[in-house]
C-alpha positions, 0 to 999 in steps of 0.5 A: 917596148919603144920605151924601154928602148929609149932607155938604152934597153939591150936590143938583138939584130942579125947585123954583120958589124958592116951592116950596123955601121951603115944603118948608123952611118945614115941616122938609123939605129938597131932596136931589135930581132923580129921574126915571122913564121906560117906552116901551111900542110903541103897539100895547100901548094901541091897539085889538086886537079889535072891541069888539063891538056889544051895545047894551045896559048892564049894571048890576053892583052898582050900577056901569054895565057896557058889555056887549062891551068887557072883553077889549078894553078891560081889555088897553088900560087894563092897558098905560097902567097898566103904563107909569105905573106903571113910571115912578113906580115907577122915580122912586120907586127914584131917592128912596129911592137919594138917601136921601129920604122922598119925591116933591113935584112930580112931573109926569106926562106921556104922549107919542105918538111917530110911528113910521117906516120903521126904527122903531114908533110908540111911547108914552113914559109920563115923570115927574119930581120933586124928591126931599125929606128930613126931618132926624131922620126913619128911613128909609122903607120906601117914600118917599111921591110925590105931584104937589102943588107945595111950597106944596100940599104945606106946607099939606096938613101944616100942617092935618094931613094927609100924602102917601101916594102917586100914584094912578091910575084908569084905564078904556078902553071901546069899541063897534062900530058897527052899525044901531042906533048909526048910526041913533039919533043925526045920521047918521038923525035930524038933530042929537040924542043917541047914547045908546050913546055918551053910555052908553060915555063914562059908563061909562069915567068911572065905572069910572075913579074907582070903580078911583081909590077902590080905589088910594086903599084899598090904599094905606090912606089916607083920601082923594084929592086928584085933580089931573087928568081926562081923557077921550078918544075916538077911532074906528078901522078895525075890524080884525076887520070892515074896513069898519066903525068901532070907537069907544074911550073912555079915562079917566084920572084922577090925584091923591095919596091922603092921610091924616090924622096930627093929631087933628080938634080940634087945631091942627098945631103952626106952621111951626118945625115938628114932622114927623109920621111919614111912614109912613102905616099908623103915623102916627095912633100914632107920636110926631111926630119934630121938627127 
């Protein structure tokens, strides 16, 4: 494919013409589409025990833990984990056959889909992209992606930085109701504070960006750029006490890890442009290669 591409074969992307003067303007040239795509049944990320009732938090170094809800909640963050990751990982593959260096604008999208009589409910986890290429660049041992547009993407390099990867947070929590929940809040005193759900809320955020920080670590990169939070909350029937309610929290965060290439008190170099190297854990020693 990279072959063919040198050739001048005709490449796709899902570049605005902005998009494609930017990845141009910084020595980077579109070599193609890539997709990646993983169905999951939605029993895999929905609900599979109680919870549990512990009011109660626990503070573990320093991190707030909701007592009750690893086993549960830890199965539910694993499966949206597994499908994110599935579809990134399969993108990534569809880059590396074209012969890129890496992902720009990828857009991640996560969708339900009804089940009926013939078929379960299902949980489509969808990302698509534009595969990118720097001419005089050696291949990379695995192409970079991130969800910055081409003009994010040409700024971040102007000012000395360079992609990693996508990096996921990803938390789910949960509690069952009992007399101390149900009493503490609108249904027992008018309109006030549940403080066990404002705590469930508090934690699943917390504990998705402290998970953020450890993806942004193993890919060995200095920060992360987030491009999207969000929170979500949702009640079931208690499937181990069918006449009460199970509350589950979900935060997702998503962003690019980022690293620094250029010196702190050095200009990067204007658009003509050299192109730093693309692999992170070498690019503070390597030479820049230019176009």
């Amino acid at each position: 494919m990279a072959e063919l591409a040198d050739r001048g074969a005709i490449w796709g992307s899902v570049l605005s013409v902005n998009a494609f003067a930017a990845i141009r303007s910084v020595g980077f040239e579109p070599v193609g589409q890539v997709f990646g795509a993983a169905v999951y049944p939605l029993t895999a990320t929905a609900a599979a025990s109680c919870p549990g009732t512990t009011p109660h938090i626990l503070v573990r170094d320093a991190t707030p833990r909701v007592t009750g809800v690893p086993d549960a909640g830890a199965r539910i963050a694993q499966a949206l984990y597994d499908g994110y990751r599935a579809a990134i990982d399969r993108m990534t593959g569809e880059c590396s056959q074209l012969g890129g260096h890496g992902v720009v604008g990828a857009a991640l999208h996560v969708t339900e889909a009804p089940g009926d009589n013939f078929t379960a409910a299902t949980v489509e986890f969808k990302v698509i992209g534009t595969a990118v290429r720097a001419k005089g660049c050696p291949p990379l041992p695995r192409p970079f992606t991130t969800e910055l547009s081409g003009p994010d993407f040409a700024k971040l390099l102007m000012v000395g930085w360079v992609p990693a990867g996508i990096t996921l947070g990803i938390s789910v929590a949960g509690r069952h109701d009992n007399l101390v929940t149900t009493s503490s809040g609108p249904w027992g005193t008018g309109n006030a504070e549940v403080p066990a759900y404002t705590d469930l809320m508090v934690y699943v955020r917390q504990d998705a960006r402290s998970r953020l920080e450890q993806a942004v670590r193993a890919l060995g990169a200095d920060g992360v750029v987030v491009s999207a939070m969000t929170l979500h909350v949702r009640s079931d029937q208690c499937r181990a006490h069918p006449s009460g309610t199970d509350h589950f929290a979900e935060a997702v965060i998503t962003g690019t890890a980022v690293g620094r290439f250029a010196d702190r008190g050095k200009a990067v170099p204007a658009p003509s442009l050299a192109v730093p190297s693309l692999d992170l854990k070498d690019a503070k020693r390597a030479p820049q290669a230019t176009i």
